[in-house]
C-alpha positions as CSV (number, residue, x, y, z in Angstrom):
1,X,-1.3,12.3,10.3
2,X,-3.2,11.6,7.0
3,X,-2.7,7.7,7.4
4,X,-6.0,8.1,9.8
5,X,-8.3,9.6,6.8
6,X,-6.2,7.0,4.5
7,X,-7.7,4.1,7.6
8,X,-11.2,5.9,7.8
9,X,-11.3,6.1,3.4
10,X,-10.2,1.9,3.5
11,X,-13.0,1.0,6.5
12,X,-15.7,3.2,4.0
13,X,-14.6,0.6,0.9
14,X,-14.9,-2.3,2.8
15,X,-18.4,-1.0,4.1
16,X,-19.8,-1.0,0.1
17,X,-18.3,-4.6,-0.4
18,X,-19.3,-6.4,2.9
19,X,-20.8,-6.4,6.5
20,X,-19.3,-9.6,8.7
21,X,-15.5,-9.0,7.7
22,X,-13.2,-11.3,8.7
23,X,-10.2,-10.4,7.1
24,X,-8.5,-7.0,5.3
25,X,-5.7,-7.0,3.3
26,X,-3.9,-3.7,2.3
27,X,-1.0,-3.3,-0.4
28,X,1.3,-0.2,0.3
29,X,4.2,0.5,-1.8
30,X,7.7,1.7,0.3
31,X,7.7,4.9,-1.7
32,X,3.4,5.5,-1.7
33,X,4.5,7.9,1.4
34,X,2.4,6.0,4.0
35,X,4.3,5.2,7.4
36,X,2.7,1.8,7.4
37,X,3.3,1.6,11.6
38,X,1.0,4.7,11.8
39,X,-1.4,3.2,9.2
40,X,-1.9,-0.3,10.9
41,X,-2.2,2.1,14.3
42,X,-4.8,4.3,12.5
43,X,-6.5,1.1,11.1
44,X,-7.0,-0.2,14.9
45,X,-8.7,3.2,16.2
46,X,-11.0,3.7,13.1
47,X,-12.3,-0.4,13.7
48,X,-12.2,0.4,17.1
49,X,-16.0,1.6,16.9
50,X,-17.1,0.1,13.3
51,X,-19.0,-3.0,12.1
52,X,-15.3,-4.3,11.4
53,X,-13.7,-3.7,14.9
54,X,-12.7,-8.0,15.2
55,X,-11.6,-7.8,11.5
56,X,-7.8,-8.6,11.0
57,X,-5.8,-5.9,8.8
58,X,-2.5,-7.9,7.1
59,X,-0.8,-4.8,5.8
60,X,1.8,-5.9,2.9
61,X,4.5,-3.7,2.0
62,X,5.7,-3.8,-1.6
63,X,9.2,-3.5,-2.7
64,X,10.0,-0.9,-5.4
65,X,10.9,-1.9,-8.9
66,X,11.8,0.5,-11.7
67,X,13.1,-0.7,-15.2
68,X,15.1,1.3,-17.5
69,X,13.6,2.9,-20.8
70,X,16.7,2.6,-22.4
71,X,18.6,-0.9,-21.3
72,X,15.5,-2.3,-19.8
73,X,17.1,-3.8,-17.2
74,X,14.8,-4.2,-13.9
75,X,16.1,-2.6,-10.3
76,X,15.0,-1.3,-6.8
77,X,15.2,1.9,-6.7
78,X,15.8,3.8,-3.2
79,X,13.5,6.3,-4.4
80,X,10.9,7.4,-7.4
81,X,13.1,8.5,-9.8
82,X,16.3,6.9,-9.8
83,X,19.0,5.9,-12.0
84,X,19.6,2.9,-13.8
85,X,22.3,1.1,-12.2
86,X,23.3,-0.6,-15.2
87,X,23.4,2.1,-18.0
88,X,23.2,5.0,-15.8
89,X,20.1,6.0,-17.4
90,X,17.5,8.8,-15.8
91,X,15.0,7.9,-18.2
92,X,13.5,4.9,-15.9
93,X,9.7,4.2,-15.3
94,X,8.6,2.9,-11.9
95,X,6.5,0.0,-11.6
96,X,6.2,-1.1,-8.7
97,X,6.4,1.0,-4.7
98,X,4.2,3.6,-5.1
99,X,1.1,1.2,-4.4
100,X,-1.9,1.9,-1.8
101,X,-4.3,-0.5,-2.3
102,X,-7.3,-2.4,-0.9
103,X,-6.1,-5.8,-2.2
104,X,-9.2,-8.6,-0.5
105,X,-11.5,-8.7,1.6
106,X,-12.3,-11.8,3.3
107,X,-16.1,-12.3,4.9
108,X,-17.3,-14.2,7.3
């Protein structure tokens, strides 16, 4: 389960920004490869015995978006690499899903 060192690497960030936490809120993309259920479950047992134990995680999952390099036409893909609905395309860049990020941190 790697989303517990992703939880432990997250608490270690917020421990350089702040000590009375109130609030965290992640960003993970549907195709970053997280499970977010076992993340948010990973997040609990890592606060569990930290400074940040009371600290509310909001975990925000973000929708993939690719756009075509050739049409450049915007669509969700089901997965990184995926063809342009409109044009049929495989030259497509993705902007958008593959996020894992500590977006705020609100103190107390």
């Amino acid at each position: 389960m790697h989303e517990l060192s992703i939880a432990l690497s997250i608490l270690d960030l917020v421990a350089l920004e702040a000590i009375k936490v109130k609030e965290i809120e992640l960003e993970v993309g549907r195709l970053a490869g997280v499970d977010i259920s076992a993340l948010a479950f990973s997040m609990k047992a890592a606060q569990r015995y930290s400074p940040f134990e009371k600290a509310q995680v909001n975990i925000v999952e973000v929708e993939p978006l690719s756009r075509c390099k050739i049409c450049g036409q915007e669509f969700a893909p089901s997965r990184q690499f995926g063809v342009c609905p409109h044009c049929h395309s495989i030259e497509t860049e993705l902007l958008h899903g593959r996020e894992l990020r500590l977006k705020s941190i609100l103190v107390e």
